[in-house]
Each structure stands twice: as structure tokens, then as C-alpha cells.
N, C-alpha and C positions, 0 to 999 in steps of 0.2 A: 472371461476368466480362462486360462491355460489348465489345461490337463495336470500341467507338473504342481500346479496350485493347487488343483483341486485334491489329488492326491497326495500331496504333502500333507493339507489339511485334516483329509480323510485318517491318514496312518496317524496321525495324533490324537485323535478321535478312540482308534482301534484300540492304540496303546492303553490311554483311560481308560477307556470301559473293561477290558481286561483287568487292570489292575483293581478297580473298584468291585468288580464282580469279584475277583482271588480276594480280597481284602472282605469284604461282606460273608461271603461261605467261610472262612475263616474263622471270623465271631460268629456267625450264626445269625447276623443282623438283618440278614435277608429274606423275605418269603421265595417258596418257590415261584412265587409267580411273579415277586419281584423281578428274581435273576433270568425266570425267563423271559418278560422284557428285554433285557438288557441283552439276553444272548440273541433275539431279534434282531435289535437294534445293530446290536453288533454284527448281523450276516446281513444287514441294510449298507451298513459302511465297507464291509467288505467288499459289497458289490458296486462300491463306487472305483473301488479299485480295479476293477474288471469294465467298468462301463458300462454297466447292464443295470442301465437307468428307468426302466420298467419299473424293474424288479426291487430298484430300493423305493421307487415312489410307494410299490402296494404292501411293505414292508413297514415304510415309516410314518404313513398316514396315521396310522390307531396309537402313536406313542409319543406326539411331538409334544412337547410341554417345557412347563417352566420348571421344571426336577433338570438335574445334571443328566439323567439318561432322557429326559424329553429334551434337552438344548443340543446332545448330542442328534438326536432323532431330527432335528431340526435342518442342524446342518449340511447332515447329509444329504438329507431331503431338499433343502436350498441347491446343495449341488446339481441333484440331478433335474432341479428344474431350469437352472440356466444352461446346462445343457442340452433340457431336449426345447429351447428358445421360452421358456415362460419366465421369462423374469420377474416380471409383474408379480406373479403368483408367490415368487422367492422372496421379493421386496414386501409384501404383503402378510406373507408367514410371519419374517423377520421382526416387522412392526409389531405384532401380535406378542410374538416373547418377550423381545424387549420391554412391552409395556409393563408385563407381568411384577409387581413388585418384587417379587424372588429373584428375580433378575439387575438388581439394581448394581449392582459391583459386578457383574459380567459384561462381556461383548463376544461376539463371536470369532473366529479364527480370524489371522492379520489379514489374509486375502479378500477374504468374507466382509470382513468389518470395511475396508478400504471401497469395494464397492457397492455396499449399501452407504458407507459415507456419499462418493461422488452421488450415486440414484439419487441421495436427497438433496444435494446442491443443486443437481440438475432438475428436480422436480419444483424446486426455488421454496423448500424447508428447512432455513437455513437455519433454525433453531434445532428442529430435531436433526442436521447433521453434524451440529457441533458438540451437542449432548452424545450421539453415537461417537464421535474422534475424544470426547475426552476422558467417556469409558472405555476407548478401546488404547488408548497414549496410558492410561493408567496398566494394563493388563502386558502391554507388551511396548513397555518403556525405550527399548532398543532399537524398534522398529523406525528406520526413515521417514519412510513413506507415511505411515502412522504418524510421525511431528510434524512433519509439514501440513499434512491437511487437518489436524488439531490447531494448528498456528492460522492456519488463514479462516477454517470456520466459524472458531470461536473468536477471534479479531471481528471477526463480523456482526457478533451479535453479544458482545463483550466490551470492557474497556482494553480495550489495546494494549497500552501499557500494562495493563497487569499482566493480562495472557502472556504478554513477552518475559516477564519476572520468572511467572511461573516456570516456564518451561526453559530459560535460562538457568535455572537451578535443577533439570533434570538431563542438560548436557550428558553424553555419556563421554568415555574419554580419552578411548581410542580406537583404532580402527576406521574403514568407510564410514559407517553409521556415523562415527564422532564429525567427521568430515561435513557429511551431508546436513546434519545435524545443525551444524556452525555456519554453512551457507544460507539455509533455509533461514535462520535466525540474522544474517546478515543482508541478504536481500531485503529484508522487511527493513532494516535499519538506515539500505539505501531508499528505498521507497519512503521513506520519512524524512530522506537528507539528513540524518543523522550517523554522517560519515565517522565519527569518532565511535559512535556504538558499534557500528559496524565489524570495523579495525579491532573493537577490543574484545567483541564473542568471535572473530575469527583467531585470535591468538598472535603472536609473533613466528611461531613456528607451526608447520603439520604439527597434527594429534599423530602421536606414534603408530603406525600400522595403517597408515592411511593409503598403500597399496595404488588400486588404479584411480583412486580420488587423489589424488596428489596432483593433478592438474588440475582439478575442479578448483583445490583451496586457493594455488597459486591465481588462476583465474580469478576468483571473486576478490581475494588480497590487493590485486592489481587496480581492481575498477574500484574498489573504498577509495584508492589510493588518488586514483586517477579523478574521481567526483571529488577530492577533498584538494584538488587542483596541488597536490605534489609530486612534481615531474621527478623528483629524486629518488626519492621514495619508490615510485614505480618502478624505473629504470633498474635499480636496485633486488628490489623483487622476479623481475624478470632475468637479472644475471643470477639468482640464486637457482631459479628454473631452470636456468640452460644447465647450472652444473649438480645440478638433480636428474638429466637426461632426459630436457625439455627439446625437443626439435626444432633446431633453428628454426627452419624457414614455416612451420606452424608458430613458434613465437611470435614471429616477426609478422605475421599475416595475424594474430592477434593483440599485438601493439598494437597495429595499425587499427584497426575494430575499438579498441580502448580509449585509442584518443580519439575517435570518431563521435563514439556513444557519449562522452564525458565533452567533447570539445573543449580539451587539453593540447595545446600544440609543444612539441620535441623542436624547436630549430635545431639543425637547417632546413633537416627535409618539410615540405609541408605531409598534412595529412593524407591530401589527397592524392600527392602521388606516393606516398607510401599505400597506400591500398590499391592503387593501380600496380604498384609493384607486387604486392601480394597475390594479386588475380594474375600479374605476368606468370611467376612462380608456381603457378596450377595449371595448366595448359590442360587438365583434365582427364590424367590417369593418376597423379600423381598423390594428393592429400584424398586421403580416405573420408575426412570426415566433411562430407558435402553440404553439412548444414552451417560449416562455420563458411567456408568459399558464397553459400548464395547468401549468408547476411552481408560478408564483406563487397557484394555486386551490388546489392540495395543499399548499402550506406556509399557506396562510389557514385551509383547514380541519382542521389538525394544529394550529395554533397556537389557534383555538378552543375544539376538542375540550381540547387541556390545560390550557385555563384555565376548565375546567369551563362553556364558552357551546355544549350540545349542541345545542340548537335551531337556534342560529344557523347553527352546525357544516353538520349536513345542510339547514340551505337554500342553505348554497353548495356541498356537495356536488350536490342536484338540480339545481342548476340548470348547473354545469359537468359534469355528465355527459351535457348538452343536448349538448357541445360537444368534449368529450375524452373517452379512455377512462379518464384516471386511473389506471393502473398501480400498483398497492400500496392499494389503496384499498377496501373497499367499506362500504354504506350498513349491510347486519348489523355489522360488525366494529364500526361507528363505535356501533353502538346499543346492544350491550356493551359497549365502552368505557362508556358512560355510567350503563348501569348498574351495572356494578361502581364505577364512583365512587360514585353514589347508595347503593349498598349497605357499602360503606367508610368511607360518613358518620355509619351505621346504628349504637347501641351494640351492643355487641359480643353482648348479651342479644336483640336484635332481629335476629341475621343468621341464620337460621334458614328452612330450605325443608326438602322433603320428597325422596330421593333415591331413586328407582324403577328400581330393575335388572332387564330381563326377560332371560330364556335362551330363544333357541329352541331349544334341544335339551339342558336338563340335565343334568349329569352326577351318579348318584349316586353321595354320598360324598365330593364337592367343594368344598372350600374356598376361600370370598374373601375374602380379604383386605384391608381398608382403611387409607389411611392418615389420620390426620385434620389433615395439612397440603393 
């Protein structure tokens, strides 16, 4: 978790308990030994602001609980344990409050919530991480990052369809969020090949204020279009991009990516030398964004490799491994491929090697068994 997270968290924190403490002396609702608590609690959070992570651990020990001034004491206390590397302890706390029935329509701060979400994906809880995303999707309806992993945890451990209803009816409705929002729910609609659903939680046009997501929507817009094998459609989409002040030659190095992913072909060009033309196009100072250049190097050299051009294959794999690591990829794998084509070409009288089994240690009396698939 970043500093700027932690402290964004923290000041919201401060703000609260400020006001609760002003609003309690107020009515008189308070003992003194309530508010002083709370003003604790309060020089605990403060010192998260300062980093002097010590000092909120020996501060928020005696006050974390399941009251609003113990969930605050919590969090803070969360922070400065993944700061000073104890996570475990943070993840541990966390589950403790949560449990708490007073707790039941709370989550803790978006930052907060999002990584004890993933801890529990990752710890393979997939129940208690969809019950943590869908109290914390209820608290901060806005939040991205928040719908997405509310959308894929409880898909998990949910009916699907419903989860999808639900939070299609909590779209918000403009701005990035609204964006993100609309993709996150449209991915899930390609991964189900339900290209129609897709198209229609994406909208016909951007969500107003859709800022630097305005290439994400056109992005995702394209490939509905493209899985639902409408070359018009697409094409179409990507001329409204260009004169939205989409970057040619980034367009066009994701056309070519679109019909690769979808295998959609545009006559006349083929596909394949449109993505070699878009790797021409990059010589490598020139497109910033180096994740879209190394997919389009692994879909040139998958789409080679299966058109039986091996040679080709690995000299754009050498040569993008100058440059990328290539994830899913290597140069042995690609060179069985080739040979097993070559040996598939073979009649069936010609496929014939020698199969040498050693044992380091024998066993007599031991049978092996083969099978000749």
C-alpha cells in the first residue's frame, strides 16, 4: 500500500473523529473518558501522518474495537502494520472486527478494503473475500476498483447472473469510474460470449467526463464488436476514435491486436502483416505504451508459428526479447512446435525415433507399461 493511500485514509479518519468528538461535548453525550479515547485515538492517526509508526502501534493497541472510535483505532493501527512489513497481523486484526456483529454494514477505508479483499483471494477465502467487496461496493458505490473485485469475488461464489444484475443497476454515470465501471461489467460479458450484453452495458457513446478513459471505452467497444465478428461496426468505432484524438498509428497497432485476439480479418490486408506493420511502426523510442507493442510481438509470433512461418516465428521472437520478457513464451517451446508440425507432415511410416528409458535405481521385477497414444 502507498503512503499517499495510507494518508489519504488516515485524514479521513482525523476528519471523523474530530467531528464526533465536536458533536458528542456538544450534547454532553460523552464521558470524559470516552472523548479521551477518542483524542488518543486521534494523536494515533495523526502519527500516521508523520510515519511514526511506533508510536500509533503503542497508542492504538488499548482502543481497537468494534465502536466507531475502535474501527477507527483499527485502521490506523492496520496502517502502521503494513508499514512496518506485518501484514499478517493487519490481515488478522481486520478479520477480528469485521467479525464483530456491530460491524455488519461497515468495511474499512477503499484502500484498506481492496487489500484485505485481494489477501483473501490470495489466501484462497473466497467466500470471506466476496462478503468483505460486497460490504465495502455497498460503502463506496463509486469506487472502481471496489466493482471490479466485488464483480469477480462474488461471481465466484454467487450465481453470476445475479451478481451481474446487481451491480448493473449500480452503474454510476459519468466520469472514469462510470467508464471503468462499464468495462469491468463488459469483460465479464465477453468472457461469457455474450457479445450483445456486452455492447449494451458499454453504451453507444462515452459516459460524459470520461477524461483519460476514453480510450479504455473505445478499446473494449471495438473488441464486443470485433468478438461479435462486425467488421463495420468496428471500423466504424475506430474512425469515431481517431476523430476523438485517438493516435493513428496507436490505433492502427490496435486494430491490428483486435483482429488478432478475435480472428476477425479486414481484406485486403491480412492480419499478420498488419501487426508486423505495427511493430514496423515502433522501432522503439517511439509508442510509450510498451505493454500494448509486447502483446502485439506475441500475437505476430503465435500467429506465425501457426501458420507454419517458423523461421520467421523466432526472429521476432529474438529480436522482442531484446525488449520484453514475453510472458507465456519461450524460444524451446516455439522449436517443438515446429517440430512436431514437421513431423505431422511426415507419413505415418516415416514417424519413427528411438525411445530410451534409463532407471537410476531398478527395480527388480518391475513393470512399464506403455501406451502407444
Amino acid at each position: 500500500m502507498s503512503a499517499g493511500s495510507v494518508q489519504a485514509g488516515s485524514r479521513r479518519h482525523l476528519f471523523f473523529l474530530v467531528g464526533l468528538l465536536l458533536l458528542a461535548l456538544a450534547f454532553g453525550g460523552y464521558s470524559l473518558r470516552q472523548a479521551g479515547r477518542q483524542l488518543i485515538v486521534l494523536r494515533a492517526c495523526n502519527a500516521v501522518e508523520d510515519e511514526a509508526w511506533q508510536e500509533v502501534l503503542r497508542l492504538t493497541e488499548p482502543h481497537v474495537g468494534a465502536s466507531e472510535t475502535g474501527r477507527a483505532a483499527a485502521e490506523c493501527r492496520c496502517f502502521a502494520l503494513l508499514a512496518t512489513d506485518a501484514a499478517d497481523q493487519c490481515s488478522e486484526l481486520m478479520d477480528e472486527v469485521l467479525a464483530d456483529p456491530a460491524t455488519v454494514r461497515w468495511a474499512p477505508s477503499a484502500p484498506l478494503s481492496i487489500h484485505l479483499i485481494q489477501t483473501r483471494r490470495d489466501e484462497g477465502r473466497a467466500a470471506d473475500a466476496a462478503n468483505l467487496a460486497g460490504r465495502a461496493g455497498l460503502m463506496y458505490p463509486t469506487d472502481p476498483d471496489i466493482f471490479f473485485l466485488e464483480l469477480v469475488t462474488r461471481s465466484a461464489v454467487e450465481n453470476e447472473e445475479r451478481v451481474i444484475r446487481a451491480l448493473t443497476r449500480r452503474l454510476v454515470s459519468e466520469g472514469v469510474a462510470a467508464v471503468r465501471m462499464r468495462v469491468s461489467l463488459a469483460t465479464r460479458h465477453l468472457q461469457r460470449g455474450a457479445f450483445d450484453q456486452a455492447l449494451r452495458v458499454l453504451g453507444s457513446e462515452p459516459p460524459p467526463g470520461a477524461g483519460d478513459a476514453l480510450s479504455l471505452w473505445y478499446e473494449h467497444r471495438g473488441m464486443a464488436q470485433a468478438s461479435a465478428g462486425d467488421l463495420s461496426a468496428l471500423q466504424q468505432t475506430y474512425e469515431r476514435w481517431l476523430e476523438r484524438g485517438g493516435d493513428p498509428s496507436e490505433l492502427q497497432a490496435r486494430f491490428a491486436l483486435t483482429l488478432s485476439l478475435t480472428g476477425l480479418q479486414s481484406p485486403p490486408i491480412p492480419t499478420v502483416e498488419r501487426l508486423r506493420s505495427a511493430l514496423a511502426d515502433d522501432p522503439g523510442d517511439q509508442r510509450t505504451d510498451d505493454g500494448l507493442t509486447e502483446q502485439i510481438t506475441i500475437r505476430l509470433i503465435l500467429t506465425l508459428a501457426n501458420d507454419g512461418r517458423h523461421d520467421e516465428s523466432l526472429a521476432v521472437y529474438d529480436h522482442g526479447r531484446e525488449r520484453f520478457e514475453l510472458v507465456g513464451l519461450s524460444r524451446d517451446e516455439l522449436l517443438r512446435s515446429a517440430a512436431h508440425r514437421e513431423l505431422a507432415a511426415l507419413p505415418i511410416e516415416q514417424r519413427r525415433a528411438m525411445l530410451r528409458i534409463e532407471m537410476t535405481r531398478p527395480v527388480p521385477g518391475a513393470t512399464l507399461w506403455l501406451s502407444p497414444d
